[in-house]
PAVODREN-185520 format. One line per field, with one value per residue: residue in three letters; x, y, z of N, C-alpha, C, O in turn. Coordinates in steps of 0.1 Angstrom, whole numbers. Layout:
N
residuo (ala;...)
n_xx (X;...)
n_yy (Y;...)
n_zz (Z;...)
ca_xx (X;...)
ca_yy (Y;...)
ca_zz (Z;...)
c_xx (X;...)
c_yy (Y;...)
c_zz (Z;...)
o_xx (X;...)
o_yy (Y;...)
o_zz (Z;...)
This chain:
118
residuo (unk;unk;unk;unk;unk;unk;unk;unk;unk;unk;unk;unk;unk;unk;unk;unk;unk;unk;unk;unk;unk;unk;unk;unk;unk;unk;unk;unk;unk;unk;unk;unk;unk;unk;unk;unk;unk;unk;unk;unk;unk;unk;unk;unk;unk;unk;unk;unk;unk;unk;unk;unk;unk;unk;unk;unk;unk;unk;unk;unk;unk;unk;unk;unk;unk;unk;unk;unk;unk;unk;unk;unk;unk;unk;unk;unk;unk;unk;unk;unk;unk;unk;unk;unk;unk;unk;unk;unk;unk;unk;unk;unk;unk;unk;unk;unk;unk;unk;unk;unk;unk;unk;unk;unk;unk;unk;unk;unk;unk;unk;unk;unk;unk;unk;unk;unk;unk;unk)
n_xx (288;285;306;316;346;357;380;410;438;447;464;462;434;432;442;430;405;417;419;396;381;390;388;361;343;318;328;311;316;341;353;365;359;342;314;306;311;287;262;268;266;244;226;236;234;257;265;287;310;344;359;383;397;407;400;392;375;359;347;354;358;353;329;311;303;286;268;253;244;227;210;199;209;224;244;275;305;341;368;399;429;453;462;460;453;439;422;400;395;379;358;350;341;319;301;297;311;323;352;384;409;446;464;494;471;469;464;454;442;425;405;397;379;361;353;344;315;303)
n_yy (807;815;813;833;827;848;846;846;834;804;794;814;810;786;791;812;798;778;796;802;781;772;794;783;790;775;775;782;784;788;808;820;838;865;870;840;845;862;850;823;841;847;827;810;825;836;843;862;879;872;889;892;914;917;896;860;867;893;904;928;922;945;952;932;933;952;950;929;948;967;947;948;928;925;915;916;927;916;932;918;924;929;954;989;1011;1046;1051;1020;1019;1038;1037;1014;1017;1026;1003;998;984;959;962;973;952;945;924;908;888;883;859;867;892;890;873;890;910;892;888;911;912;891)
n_zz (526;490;468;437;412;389;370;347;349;354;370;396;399;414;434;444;451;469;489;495;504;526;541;547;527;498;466;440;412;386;365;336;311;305;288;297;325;328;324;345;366;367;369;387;411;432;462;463;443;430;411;378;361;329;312;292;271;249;263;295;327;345;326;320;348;348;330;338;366;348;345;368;388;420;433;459;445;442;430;417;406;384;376;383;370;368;354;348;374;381;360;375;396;387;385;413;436;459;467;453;447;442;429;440;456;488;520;539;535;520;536;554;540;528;554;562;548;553)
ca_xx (287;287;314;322;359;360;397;417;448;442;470;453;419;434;451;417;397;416;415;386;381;402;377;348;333;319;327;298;318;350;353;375;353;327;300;303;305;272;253;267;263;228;218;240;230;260;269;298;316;357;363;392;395;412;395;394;368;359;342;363;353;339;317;304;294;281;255;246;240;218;199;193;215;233;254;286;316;353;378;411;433;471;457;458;452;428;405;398;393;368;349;348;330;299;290;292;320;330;364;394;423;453;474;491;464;471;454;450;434;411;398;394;369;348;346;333;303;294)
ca_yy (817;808;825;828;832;848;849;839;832;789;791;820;808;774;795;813;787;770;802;799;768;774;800;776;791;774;780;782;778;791;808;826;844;877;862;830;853;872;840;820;849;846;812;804;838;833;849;871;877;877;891;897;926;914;882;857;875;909;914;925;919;957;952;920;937;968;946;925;957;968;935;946;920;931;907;916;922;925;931;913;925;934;965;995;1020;1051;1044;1017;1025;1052;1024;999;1029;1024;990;994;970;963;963;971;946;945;914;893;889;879;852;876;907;881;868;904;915;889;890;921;915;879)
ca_zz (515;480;459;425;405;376;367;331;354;358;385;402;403;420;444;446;453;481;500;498;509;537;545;549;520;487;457;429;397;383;350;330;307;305;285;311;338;334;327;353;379;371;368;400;418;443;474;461;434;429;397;373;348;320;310;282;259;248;278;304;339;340;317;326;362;341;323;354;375;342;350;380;398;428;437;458;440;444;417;423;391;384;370;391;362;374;339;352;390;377;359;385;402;378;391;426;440;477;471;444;454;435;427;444;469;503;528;554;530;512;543;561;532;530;567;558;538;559)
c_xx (291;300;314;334;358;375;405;426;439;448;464;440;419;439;438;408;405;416;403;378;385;394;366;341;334;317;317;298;331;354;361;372;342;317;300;298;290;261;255;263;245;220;227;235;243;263;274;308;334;363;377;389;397;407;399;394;372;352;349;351;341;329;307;296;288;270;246;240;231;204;195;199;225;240;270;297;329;364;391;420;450;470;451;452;436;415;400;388;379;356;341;336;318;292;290;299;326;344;374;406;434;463;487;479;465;455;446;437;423;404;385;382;363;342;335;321;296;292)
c_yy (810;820;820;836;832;857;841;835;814;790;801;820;796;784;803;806;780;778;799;790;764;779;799;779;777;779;777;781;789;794;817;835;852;873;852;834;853;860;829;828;850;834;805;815;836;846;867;866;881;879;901;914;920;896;878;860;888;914;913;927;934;962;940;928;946;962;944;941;963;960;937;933;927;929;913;914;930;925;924;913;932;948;976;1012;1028;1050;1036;1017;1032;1041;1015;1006;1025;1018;988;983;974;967;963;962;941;932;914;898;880;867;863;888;899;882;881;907;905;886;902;924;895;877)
c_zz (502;473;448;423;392;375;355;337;362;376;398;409;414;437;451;459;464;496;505;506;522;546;554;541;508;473;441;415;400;365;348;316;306;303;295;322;344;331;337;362;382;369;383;412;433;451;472;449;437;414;392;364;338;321;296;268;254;255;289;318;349;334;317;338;357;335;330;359;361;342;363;394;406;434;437;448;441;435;421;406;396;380;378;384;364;364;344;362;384;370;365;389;398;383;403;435;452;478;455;446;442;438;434;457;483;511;538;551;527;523;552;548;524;540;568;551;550;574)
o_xx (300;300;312;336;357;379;406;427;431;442;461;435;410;438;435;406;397;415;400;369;383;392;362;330;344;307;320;288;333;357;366;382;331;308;293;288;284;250;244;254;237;208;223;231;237;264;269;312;337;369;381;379;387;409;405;401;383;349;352;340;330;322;295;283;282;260;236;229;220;192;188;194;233;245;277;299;331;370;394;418;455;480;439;448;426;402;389;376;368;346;331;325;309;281;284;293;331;348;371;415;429;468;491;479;460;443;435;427;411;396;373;372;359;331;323;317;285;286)
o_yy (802;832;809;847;823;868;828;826;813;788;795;826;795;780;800;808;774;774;795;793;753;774;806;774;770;786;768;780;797;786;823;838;846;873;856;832;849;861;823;822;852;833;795;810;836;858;877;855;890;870;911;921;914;888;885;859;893;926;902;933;935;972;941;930;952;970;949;943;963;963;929;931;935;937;915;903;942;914;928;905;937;954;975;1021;1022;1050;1041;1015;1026;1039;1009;1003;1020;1021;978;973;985;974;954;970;933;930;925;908;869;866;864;891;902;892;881;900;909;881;903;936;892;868)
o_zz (502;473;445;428;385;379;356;330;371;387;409;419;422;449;463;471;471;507;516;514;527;557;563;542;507;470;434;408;410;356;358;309;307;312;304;329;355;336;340;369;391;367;389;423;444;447;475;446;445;407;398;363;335;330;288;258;254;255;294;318;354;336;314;337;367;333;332;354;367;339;370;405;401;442;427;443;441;434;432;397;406;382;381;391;363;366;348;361;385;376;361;387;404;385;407;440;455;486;446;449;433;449;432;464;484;509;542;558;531;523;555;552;513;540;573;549;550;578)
């Protein structure tokens, strides 16, 4: 499975990414910005997405998946944010996402939900 990380947190995304790796999956790029996001996600088309909220730009990671899913892309996605705030939550809602997971994220939880989609 291909994934992508979109996460502003460097140390995060490393920590990310070797779960991953760990996994067996690969990973399909690693970015840290909205605008990047939504044009990587669609010029790589990967697997599954693990996306932040709070990103580098002025697009936050809900609104990135909010355009995408306007494009018609449907590409899995799971939020992984420090940010548990029901605004949010209710947002995330819009675009359609497997999973809300809140910071720190675990080997064990990661693995369990993307067992669940592969």
């Amino acid at each position: 499975m291909k994934i992508m990380i979109v996460e502003d947190d460097k140390v995060l995304s490393l920590l990310l990414s070797k779960m991953i790796e760990k996994l067996g999956h690969e990973i399909s790029d690693v970015v840290s910005k909205g605008a990047e996001a939504i044009s990587q996600i669609q010029a790589l088309n990967p697997d599954l997405i693990l996306m932040d909220i709070m990103l580098e730009d002025n697009i936050d990671g809900i609104e990135a998946m909010a355009q995408l899913r306007e494009k018609s892309i449907i590409t899995p996605v799971i939020y992984i944010t420090g940010n548990s705030d029901p605004v949010n939550i209710q947002r995330a809602k819009k675009t359609n996402y497997l999973d809300y997971m809140i910071k720190p994220v675990g080997f064990e939880s990661l693995r369990e939900k993307i067992k669940e989609i592969h």
